[in-house]
C-alpha positions, -999 to 999 in steps of 0.1 A, spaced: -506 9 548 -485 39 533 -515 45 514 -534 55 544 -515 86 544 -536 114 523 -510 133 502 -515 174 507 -535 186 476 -517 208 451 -513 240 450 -528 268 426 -517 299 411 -531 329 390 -516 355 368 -526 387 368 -526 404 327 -550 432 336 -561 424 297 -596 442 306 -605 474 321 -640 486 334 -662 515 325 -691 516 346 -714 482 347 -693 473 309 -663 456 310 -638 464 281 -605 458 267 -577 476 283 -571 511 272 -547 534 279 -558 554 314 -590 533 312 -603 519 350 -592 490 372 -622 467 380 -627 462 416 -633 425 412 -608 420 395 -583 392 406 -611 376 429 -620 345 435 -604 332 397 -616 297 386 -612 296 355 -589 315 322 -617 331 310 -649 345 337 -680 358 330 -689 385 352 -712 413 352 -711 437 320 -686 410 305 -656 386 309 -622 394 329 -594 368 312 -562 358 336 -530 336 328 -519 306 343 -489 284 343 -501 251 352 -509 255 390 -551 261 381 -565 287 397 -571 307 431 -609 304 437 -601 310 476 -583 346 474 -591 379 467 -573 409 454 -576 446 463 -549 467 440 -548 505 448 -523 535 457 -517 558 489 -539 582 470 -571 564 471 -608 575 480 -640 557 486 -645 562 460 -615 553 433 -588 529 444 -562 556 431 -551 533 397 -556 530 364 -544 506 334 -520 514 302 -515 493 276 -474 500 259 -449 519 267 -438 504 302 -407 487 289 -418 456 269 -448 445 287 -484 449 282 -512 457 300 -500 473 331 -516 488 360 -503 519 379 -504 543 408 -526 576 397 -525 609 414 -539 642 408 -536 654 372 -511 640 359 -491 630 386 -489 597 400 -490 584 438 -458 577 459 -470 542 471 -490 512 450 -505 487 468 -519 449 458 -534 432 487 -543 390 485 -562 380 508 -571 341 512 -606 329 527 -603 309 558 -581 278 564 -561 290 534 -528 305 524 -518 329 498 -487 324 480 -466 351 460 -443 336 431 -435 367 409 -447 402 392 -428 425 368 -420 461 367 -412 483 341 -404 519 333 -425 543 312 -392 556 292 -365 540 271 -340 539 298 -342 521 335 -347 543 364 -343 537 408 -371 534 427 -372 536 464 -378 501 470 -404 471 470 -415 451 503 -435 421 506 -452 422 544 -474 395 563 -489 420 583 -462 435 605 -439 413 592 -415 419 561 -414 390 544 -394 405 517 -378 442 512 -352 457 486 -340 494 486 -328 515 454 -345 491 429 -337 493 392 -367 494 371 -361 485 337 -370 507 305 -378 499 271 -345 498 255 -336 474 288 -328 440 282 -353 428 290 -376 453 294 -389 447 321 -377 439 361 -388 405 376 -397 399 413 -395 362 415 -395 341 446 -391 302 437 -400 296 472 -435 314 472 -439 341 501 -469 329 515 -496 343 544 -531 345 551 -528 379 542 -498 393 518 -495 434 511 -471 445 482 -457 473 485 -440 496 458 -425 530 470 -419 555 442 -420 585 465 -384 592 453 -395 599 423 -413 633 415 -449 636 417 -448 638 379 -432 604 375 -451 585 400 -470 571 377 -440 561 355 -436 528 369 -463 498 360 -470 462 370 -479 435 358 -482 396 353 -484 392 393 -487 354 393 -500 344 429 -516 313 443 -534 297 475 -526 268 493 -552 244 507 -557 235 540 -536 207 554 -559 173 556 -567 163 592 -573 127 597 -599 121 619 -593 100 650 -604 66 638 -583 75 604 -553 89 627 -554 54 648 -550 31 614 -521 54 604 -501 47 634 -512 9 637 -497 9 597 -468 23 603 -464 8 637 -470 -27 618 -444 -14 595 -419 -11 614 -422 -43 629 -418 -61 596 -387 -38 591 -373 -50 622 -380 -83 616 -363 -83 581 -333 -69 598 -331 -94 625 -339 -126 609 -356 -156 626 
């Protein structure tokens, strides 16, 4: 009768590499100040996805993937028109591929922003990302929040961002119990740094996941449930009391 009981589906996770950058309708490998792809993040199913003007690749560690969540990266200097990012491919500690906030010139943007957003009925889930500084040696940051809307689901102040002569090179956000919402926003203030250096800090390897609904027996599956475990009981008791 235990068997009556469905057991809740797994969940998924995807890892951001931001291993391909887009220029115009092409997409290309990553290059150093080359363009973040709007679509990218969305909807993965797979390691490898064709989409148009190429194939956007993505890391996973075992979960599958996140075919239920979207993914909106940008900084507090957006437009309409540009999300206020772009992609680099070494020199931000030891990892590759990164994606960071872009100002005017050559300055950067105080705030960088990655917004996941689940479909209906299910929840995003954030595991981990990793930061890393432009230079050989760490610097502080002004902090890094995790919000559910309104909520702060997560928040650290004066954060040491690792450099390339770090070890490791690179700082790790890890949460073994996943922050999870319909809607997560992660926040990473640089606005102590100067507007120079805003764009000294990069991210990368953001692994998030979704969660699938909870199953919802319907009423005639709900009644056998408790008539199982209400006969199971009974056996129980009767084991215990004897004849």
């Amino acid at each position: 009768m235990l068997g009556l009981l469905a057991a809740p589906l797994a969940a998924r996770a995807t890892i951001l590499t931001f291993d391909e950058s887009r220029n115009g309708n092409a997409v290309e490998p990553t290059g150093s100040g080359s363009q973040l792809g709007s679509d990218y993040g969305d909807n993965v199913t797979a390691a490898s996805m064709a989409v148009l003007g190429g194939v956007y690749t993505y890391g996973e560690a075992g979960e599958g993937f996140t075919p239920d969540v979207s993914v909106d990266i940008r900084s507090s200097l957006d437009s309409t028109t540009d999300p206020g990012v772009r992609l680099w491919q070494r020199g931000y500690g030891d990892l590759v591929n990164v994606v960071f906030s872009e100002g005017p010139g050559t300055a950067g943007a105080p705030l960088l922003f990655v917004r996941l957003t689940a479909a209906p009925g299910f929840v995003v889930d954030l595991h981990d990302f990793d930061l890393a500084h432009s230079s050989p040696v760490a610097t502080t940051i002004a902090g890094v929040s995790v919000l559910d809307g309104e909520t702060t689901l997560f928040s650290a102040a004066n954060v040491l961002v690792a450099g390339s002569t770090s070890t490791p090179g690179r700082t790790t956000f890890s949460f073994p119990m996943p922050l999870s919402a319909v809607e997560l926003l992660v926040r990473i203030d640089v606005s102590n740094l100067s507007p120079g250096a805003q764009d000294n800090i990069g991210l990368d390897n953001l692994r998030f996941g979704q969660t699938p609904p909870g199953v919802v027996p319907e009423p005639g599956t709900a009644l056998l449930i408790f008539l199982g475990l209400a006969g199971l009981a009974a056996r129980r008791l009767g084991d215990v009391s004897g004849p």
